[in-house]
C-alpha positions in Angstrom: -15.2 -18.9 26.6 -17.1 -16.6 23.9 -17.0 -13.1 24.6 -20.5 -11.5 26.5 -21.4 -7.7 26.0 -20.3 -8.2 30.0 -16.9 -9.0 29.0 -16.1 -7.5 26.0 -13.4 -5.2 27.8 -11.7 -7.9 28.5 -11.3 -9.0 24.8 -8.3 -7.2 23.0 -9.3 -4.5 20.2 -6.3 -4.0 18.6 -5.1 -5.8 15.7 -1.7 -7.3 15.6 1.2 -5.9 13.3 0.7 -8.8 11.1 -3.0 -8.1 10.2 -2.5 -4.8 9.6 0.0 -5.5 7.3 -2.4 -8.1 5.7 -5.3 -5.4 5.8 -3.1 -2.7 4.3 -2.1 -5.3 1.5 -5.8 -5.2 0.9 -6.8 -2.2 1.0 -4.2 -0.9 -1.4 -4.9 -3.9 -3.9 -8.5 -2.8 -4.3 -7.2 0.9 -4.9 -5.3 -0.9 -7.4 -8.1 -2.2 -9.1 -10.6 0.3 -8.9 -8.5 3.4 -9.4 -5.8 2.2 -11.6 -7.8 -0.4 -13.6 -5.8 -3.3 -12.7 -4.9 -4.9 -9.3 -1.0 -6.2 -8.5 0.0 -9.6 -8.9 1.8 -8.9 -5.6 1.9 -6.7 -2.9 3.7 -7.0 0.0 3.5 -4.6 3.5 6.1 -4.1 6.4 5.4 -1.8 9.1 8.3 -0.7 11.3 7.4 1.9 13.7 5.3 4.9 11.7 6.6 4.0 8.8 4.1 2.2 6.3 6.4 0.2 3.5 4.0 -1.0 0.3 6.0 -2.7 -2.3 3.9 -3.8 -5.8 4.5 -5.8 -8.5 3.1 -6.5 -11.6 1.2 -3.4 -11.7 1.2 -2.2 -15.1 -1.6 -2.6 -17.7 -1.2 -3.6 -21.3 -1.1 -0.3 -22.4 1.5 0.8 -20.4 3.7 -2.6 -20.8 4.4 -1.4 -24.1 5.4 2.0 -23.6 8.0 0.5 -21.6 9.2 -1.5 -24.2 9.4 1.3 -26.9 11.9 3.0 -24.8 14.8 1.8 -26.5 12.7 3.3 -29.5 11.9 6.7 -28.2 15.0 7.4 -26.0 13.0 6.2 -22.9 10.4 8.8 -23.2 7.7 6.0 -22.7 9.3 5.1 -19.7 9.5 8.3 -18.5 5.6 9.1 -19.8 4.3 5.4 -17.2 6.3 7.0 -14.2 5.0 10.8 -14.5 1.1 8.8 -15.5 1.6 6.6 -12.2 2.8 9.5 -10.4 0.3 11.5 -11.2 -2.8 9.0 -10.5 -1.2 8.3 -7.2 -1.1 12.1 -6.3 -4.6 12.4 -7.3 -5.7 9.3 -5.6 -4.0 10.7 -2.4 -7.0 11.6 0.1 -8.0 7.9 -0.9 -4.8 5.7 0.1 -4.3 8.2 3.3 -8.2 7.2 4.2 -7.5 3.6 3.6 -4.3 3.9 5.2 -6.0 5.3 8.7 -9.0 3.1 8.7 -6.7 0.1 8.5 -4.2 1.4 11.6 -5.9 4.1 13.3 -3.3 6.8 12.5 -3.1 9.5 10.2 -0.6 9.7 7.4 1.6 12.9 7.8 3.7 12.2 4.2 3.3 9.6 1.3 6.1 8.8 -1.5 6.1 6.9 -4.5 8.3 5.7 -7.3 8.0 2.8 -10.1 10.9 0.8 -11.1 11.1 1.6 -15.6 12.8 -1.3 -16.2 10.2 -4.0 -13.6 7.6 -1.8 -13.5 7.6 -2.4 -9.4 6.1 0.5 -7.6 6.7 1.3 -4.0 4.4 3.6 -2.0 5.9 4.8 1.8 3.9 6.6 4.0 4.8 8.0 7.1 2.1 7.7 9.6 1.8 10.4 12.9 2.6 7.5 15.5 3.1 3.9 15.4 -0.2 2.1 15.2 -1.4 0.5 17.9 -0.5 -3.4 17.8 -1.5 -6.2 20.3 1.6 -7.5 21.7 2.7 -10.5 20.2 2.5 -13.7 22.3 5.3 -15.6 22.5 5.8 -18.9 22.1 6.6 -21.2 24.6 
């Protein structure tokens, strides 16, 4: 049976953990590419409770691939110079991953941190979120 307009109640709303984890993944991948300039290879989401887990990889652009690798050259300073760059663009970019982030579950994010990995360039963003998102129970198997 389809859902009506008369039924529609009936129907559940919510979306379960694992597509919003899937939506998250695609959300932030498209922030990625718009607002970085170059989208993850990976990206991987876990959502236990209100916290919001986003681990990249394979996020860094040509540029700064080889700032990392003049580190032994510079005394890490390129390193250093792709973390405080990332860091910054994330900070600014802010308002927009919190948006994305409570379109996708329905929350608000109360606190967001992020790092990058110098020597695999992996980032990790973590936000917080003001409650757990609302999930449609999972149906068990039988």
């Amino acid at each position: 049976m389809s859902p009506t307009p008369d039924h529609a109640a009936e129907w559940p709303s919510k979306k379960s953990q694992g597509e919003i984890e899937a939506a998250v993944c695609d959300a932030i991948s498209r922030f990625q590419q718009e607002y970085m300039g170059r989208g993850p290879r990976h990206v991987h989401t876990h959502l236990v409770d209100n916290m919001l887990f986003v681990r990249l990889q394979g996020v860094l652009t040509s540029a700064e691939q080889r700032l990392m690798e003049l580190r032994d050259d510079d005394n890490g300073r390129g390193a250093e110079i792709v973390r405080q760059f990332r860091s910054h663009l994330v900070t600014t970019g802010r308002p927009v991953l919190e948006r994305l982030v409570r379109d996708v579950t329905g929350t608000p994010t109360v606190n967001l941190h992020h790092d990058i990995s110098a020597e695999t360039g992996e980032e990790v963003i973590v936000f917080t979120l003001a409650s757990p998102p609302p999930c449609r129970d999972r149906r068990k198997k039988g």
